[in-house]
Structures are given as C-alpha cells and as structure tokens.
C-alpha positions as CSV (number, residue, x, y, z in Angstrom):
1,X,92.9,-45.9,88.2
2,X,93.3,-42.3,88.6
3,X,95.6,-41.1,91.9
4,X,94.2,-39.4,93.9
5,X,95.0,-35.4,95.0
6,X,93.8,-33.2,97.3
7,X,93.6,-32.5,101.1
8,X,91.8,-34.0,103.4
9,X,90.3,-31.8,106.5
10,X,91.0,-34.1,109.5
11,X,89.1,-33.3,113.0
12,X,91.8,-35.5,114.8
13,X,90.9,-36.7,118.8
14,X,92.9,-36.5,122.1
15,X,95.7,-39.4,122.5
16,X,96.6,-39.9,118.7
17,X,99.4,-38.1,117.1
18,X,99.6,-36.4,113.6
19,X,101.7,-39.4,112.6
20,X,98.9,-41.5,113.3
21,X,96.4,-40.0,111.4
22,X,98.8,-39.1,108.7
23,X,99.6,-43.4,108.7
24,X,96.1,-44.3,108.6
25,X,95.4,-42.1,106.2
26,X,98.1,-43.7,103.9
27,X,96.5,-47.4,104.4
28,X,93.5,-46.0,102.5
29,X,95.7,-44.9,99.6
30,X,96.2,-47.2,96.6
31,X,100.0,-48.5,96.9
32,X,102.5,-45.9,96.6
33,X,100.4,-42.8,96.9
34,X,102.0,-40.0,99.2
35,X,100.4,-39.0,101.9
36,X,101.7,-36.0,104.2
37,X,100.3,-33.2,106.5
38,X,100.5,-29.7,106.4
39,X,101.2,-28.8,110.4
40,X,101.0,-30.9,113.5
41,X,99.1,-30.9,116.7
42,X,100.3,-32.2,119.9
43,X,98.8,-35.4,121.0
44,X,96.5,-34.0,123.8
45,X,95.5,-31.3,121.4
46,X,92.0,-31.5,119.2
47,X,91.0,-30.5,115.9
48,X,91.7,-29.5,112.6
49,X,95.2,-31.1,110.3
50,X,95.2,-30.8,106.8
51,X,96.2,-34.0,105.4
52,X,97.5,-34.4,101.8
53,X,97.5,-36.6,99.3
54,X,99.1,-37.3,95.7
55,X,100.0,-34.3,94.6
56,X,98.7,-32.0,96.9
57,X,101.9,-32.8,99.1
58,X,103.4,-30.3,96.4
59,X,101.4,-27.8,97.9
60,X,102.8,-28.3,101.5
61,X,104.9,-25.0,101.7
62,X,101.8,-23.0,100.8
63,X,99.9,-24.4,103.6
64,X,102.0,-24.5,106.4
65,X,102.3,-20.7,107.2
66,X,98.7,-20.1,107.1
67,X,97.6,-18.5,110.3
68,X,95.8,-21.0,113.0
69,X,92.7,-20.2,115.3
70,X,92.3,-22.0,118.7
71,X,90.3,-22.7,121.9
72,X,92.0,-23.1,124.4
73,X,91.7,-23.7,128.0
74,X,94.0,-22.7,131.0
75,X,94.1,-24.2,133.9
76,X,95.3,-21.3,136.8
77,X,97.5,-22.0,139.9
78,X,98.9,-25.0,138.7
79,X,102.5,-25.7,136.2
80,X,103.5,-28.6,134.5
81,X,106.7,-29.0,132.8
82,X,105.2,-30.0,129.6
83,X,103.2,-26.9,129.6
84,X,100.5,-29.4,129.6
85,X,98.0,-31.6,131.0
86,X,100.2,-34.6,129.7
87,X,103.0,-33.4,132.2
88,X,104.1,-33.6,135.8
89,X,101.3,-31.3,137.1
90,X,102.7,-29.2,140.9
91,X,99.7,-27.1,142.4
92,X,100.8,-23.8,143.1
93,X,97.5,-22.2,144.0
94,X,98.9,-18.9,142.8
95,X,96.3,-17.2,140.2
96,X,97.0,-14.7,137.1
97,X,96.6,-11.1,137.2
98,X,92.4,-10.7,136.8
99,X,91.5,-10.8,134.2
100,X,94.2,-13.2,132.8
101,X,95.1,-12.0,129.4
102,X,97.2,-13.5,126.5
103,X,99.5,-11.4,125.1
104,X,98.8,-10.2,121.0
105,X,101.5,-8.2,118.8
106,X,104.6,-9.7,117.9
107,X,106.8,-10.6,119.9
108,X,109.9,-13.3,120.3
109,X,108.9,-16.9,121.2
110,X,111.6,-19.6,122.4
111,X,110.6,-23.0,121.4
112,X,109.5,-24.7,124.7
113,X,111.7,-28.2,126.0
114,X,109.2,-30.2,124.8
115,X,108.6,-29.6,121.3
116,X,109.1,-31.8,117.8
117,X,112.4,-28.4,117.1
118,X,115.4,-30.2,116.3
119,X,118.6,-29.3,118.0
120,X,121.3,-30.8,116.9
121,X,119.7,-33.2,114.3
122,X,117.6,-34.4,117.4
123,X,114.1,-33.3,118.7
124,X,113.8,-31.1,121.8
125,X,111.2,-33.6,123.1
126,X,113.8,-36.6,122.9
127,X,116.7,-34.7,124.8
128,X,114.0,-33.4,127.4
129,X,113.0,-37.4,128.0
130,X,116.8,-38.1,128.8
131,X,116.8,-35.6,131.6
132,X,118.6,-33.5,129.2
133,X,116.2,-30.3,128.4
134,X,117.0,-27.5,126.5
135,X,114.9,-24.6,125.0
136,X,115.0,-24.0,121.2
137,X,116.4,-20.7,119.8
138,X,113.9,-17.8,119.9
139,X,111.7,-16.7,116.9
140,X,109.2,-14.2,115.8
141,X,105.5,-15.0,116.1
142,X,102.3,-13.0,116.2
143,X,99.5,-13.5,117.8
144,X,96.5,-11.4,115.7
145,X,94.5,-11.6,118.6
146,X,93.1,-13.2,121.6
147,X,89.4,-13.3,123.7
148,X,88.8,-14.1,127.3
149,X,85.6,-16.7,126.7
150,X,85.1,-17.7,129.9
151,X,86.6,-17.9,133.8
152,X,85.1,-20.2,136.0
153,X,87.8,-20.9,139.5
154,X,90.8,-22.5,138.0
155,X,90.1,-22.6,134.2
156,X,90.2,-19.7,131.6
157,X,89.0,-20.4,127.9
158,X,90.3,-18.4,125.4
159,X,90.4,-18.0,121.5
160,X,92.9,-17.2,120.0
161,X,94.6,-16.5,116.2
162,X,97.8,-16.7,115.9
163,X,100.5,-17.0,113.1
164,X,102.5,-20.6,112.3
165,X,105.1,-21.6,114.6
166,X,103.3,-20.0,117.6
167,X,102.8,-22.1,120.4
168,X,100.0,-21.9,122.7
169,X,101.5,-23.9,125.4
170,X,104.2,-20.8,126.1
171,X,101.5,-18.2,126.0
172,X,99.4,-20.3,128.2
173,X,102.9,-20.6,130.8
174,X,103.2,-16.8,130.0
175,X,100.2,-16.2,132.0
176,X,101.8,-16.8,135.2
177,X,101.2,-20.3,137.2
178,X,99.0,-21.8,134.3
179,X,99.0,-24.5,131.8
180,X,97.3,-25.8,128.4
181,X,94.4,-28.0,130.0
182,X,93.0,-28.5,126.5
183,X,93.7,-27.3,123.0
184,X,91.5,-27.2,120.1
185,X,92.5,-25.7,116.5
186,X,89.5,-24.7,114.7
187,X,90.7,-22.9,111.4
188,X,93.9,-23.1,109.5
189,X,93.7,-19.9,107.2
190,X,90.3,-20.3,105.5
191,X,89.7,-23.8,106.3
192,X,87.0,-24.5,109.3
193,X,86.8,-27.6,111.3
194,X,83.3,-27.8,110.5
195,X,83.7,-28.7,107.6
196,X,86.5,-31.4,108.5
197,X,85.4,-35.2,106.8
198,X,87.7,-37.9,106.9
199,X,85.8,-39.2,103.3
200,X,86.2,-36.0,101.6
201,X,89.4,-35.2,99.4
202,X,89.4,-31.2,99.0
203,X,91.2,-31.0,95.3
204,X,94.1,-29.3,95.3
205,X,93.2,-26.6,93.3
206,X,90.6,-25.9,95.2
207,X,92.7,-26.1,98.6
208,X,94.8,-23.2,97.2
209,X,92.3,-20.7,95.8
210,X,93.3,-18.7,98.6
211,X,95.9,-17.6,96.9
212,X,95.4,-15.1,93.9
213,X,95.0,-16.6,90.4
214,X,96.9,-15.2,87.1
215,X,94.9,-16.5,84.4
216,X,97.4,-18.2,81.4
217,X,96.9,-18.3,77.4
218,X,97.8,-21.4,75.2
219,X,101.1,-20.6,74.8
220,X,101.6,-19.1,78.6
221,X,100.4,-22.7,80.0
222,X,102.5,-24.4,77.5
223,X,105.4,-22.5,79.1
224,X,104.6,-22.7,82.6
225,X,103.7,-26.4,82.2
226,X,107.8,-27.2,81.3
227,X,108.6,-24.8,84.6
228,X,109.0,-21.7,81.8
229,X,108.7,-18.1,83.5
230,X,105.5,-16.0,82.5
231,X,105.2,-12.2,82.6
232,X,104.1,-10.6,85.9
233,X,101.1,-9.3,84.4
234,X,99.0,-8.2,87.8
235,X,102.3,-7.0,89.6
236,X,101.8,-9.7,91.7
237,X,104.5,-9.7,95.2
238,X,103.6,-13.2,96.5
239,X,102.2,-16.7,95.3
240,X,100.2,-16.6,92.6
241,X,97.9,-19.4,91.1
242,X,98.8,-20.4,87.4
243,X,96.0,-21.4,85.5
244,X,94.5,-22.0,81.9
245,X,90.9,-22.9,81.3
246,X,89.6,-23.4,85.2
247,X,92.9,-26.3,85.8
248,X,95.5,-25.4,88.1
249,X,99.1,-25.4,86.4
250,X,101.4,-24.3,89.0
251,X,102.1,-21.9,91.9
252,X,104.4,-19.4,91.4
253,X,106.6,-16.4,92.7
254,X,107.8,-13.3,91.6
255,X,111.3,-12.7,89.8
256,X,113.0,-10.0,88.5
257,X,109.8,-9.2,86.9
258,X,108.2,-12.5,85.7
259,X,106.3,-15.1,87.4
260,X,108.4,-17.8,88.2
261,X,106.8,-21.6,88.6
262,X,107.8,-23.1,92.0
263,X,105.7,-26.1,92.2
264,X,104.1,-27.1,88.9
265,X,101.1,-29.6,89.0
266,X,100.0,-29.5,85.3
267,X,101.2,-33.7,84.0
C-alpha cells in the first residue's frame, strides 16, 4: 500500500488544540506514518492549520514562515491576562483611541506570558500556570497590513496579515484596554480556508509550488536525487523547487554558486 504524502488544509474549531487535530489526524494514518503540522493555533482560536503527512513533514521549514491572514475581534474596555477570552477577564470600561487601529510596519514583539516559547527548556505557558510568568525575549515581526471591519460598542473586527511568529493577542493588548475575543486564520501564504477538507491530502508537490521551480535533466535529477549540488542556472537567492519530468525531487538553496539540495523527496 502506497504511504501517503501531502498536507492536509484543516478548518480546526474553538476548544481543541493543534495537538488534537494533529493526533486525530495520525489515527487515520496507516501504522507508522508521520503526521505533523506546520504552525499552531491557540485553542480558542479558529481556522486554517496545515497538517502533514508522510513526507510532506519534510517540507515543514518551508511552510512555517509563510505569512498568515486573520479576523479578528477585539473586545474594548476590558483586559485579560491571557490576552484572551480564555483568561481572567477585569472590566475596565476604558476605550481605545477612535478609531482603534493595529499597528503595521515592523516592529519588535516580546512573546506574551502565555505562549507555547520555551524558556529555559520549559514553555512560557507552564511557568505562567505556576504563578511564575515571564515574557519571552523580543523579536522582529511585521504586520503587512491591517483593516478596521467593523465597530459596534465594545467589539472591533479587524483583518489583518501578518508575518510568522506574530502574535495577535499582543497587538490586540497594544490597543489599549482590549483583548482577542475571537481569532480566525483564514490564509497561510497562498492557502485559503475555503478550500480547507479534512478528506483531501494536498500532494506535496503541489503544496510547494509556491516556491519557484528549476527544471532538472537526466543526469541533473540523478544528482540531486543522492543530495548532489546542481548549477544555479536561474540565479535563484531562495528556495527553489527541483524537478525532472513534472515530479518533485527536492527543495533546495543557494551555495557558492550551485543549488544545493536541503530536503530531497525523490525515493
């Protein structure tokens, strides 16, 4: 029986976790098949994880930094100290600036207390449930840009696109007294939750025709399928797809010159 590989486009509900779709996932896989994800969503958060399988969990890396689009809702005049509505919610009654606006650019983003960042060896969230939070260490995000949907008393929808790492519950808190009443990813790079289908495996090499293709010779694929370098014949500066004859060989990156196989899926 042939294993199967590809990446499934998940439209996950409120009050399970990544891990549990990832898990049931897994029970649907012939014994001993991987099964992983490519990026997380919190458990009160909706919407769209990219689940892969066989494989396709070569491909994680490629995946993970793709840019993410959201819907999300504020709720003003109140904090939590999640961030969230899963929190301890204190009414403040003190609105935003009008119109309340999240901020776009680049800019430096400190993990919040709550979050899966280790520290330590040890997730923030686990140290925050001991009464002993701590923030992470800051890093760069960007947020590409961000619309006002909708304001109606207390609650502001917004969409957002933003790049990997970024997260929405510190832009929400940025606002002022606010916090992430509900959080919906839509799009992960080119992939659309509409098109999300627990029954439908993506192949991989479809998955990754995002990224540009460098078409191979005989004696090219030969190489690149034993992890051999190839010449950098488009001048490519990222990830390039390796193929020969419409199949996917490998991914690769640029090196000194050549094209240099990273993850090869040919055998």
């Amino acid at each position: 029986m042939a294993v199967p590989a590809g990446v499934i486009l998940f439209d996950k509900p409120a009050g399970v976790t990544s891990h549990d779709v990832v898990a049931r996932v897994r029970r649907a896989q012939p014994k001993g098949v991987k099964v992983g994800h490519a990026g997380t969503l919190d458990p009160f958060a909706t919407g769209l994880l990219l689940i892969l399988i066989g494989r396709a969990t070569r491909a994680q890396r490629f995946l993970l930094g793709l840019p993410k689009t959201y819907r999300v809702v504020a709720r003003l005049g109140w904090v939590s100290d999640t961030g969230d509505r899963d929190g301890e919610l204190t009414h403040t009654g003190t609105l935003p600036a009008e119109p309340p606006a999240i901020r776009t650019g680049t800019f430096m983003q400190r993990p919040p207390a709550y979050s899966a960042v280790k520290v330590g060896g040890e997730p923030l969230y686990k140290k925050a449930r001991r009464g002993e939070a701590q923030e992470g260490e800051e890093r760069p995000v960007t947020v590409y840009r961000s619309e006002l949907l909708e304001r109606e008393g207390e609650t502001a929808t917004f969409q957002i696109e933003c790049s990997a790492g970024t997260y929405v519950r510190q832009l929400v808190a940025a606002l002022g007294d606010a916090y992430c009443d509900e959080l919906r990813r839509t799009a992960i790079g080119p992939f659309r939750i509409e098109h999300a289908d627990p029954a439908r495996v993506v192949p991989v090499a479809q998955a990754l025709d995002f990224l540009p293709e460098r078409a191979l010779d005989e004696a090219e694929a030969a190489r690149v399928a034993n992890g051999v370098r190839v010449a950098n014949a488009g001048a490519a500066e990222g990830h390039v797809r390796l193929t020969h004859g419409g199949e996917l060989l490998a991914v690769a990156e640029p090196r000194d010159g050549e094209l240099q196989p990273v993850v090869v899926f040919a055998g």
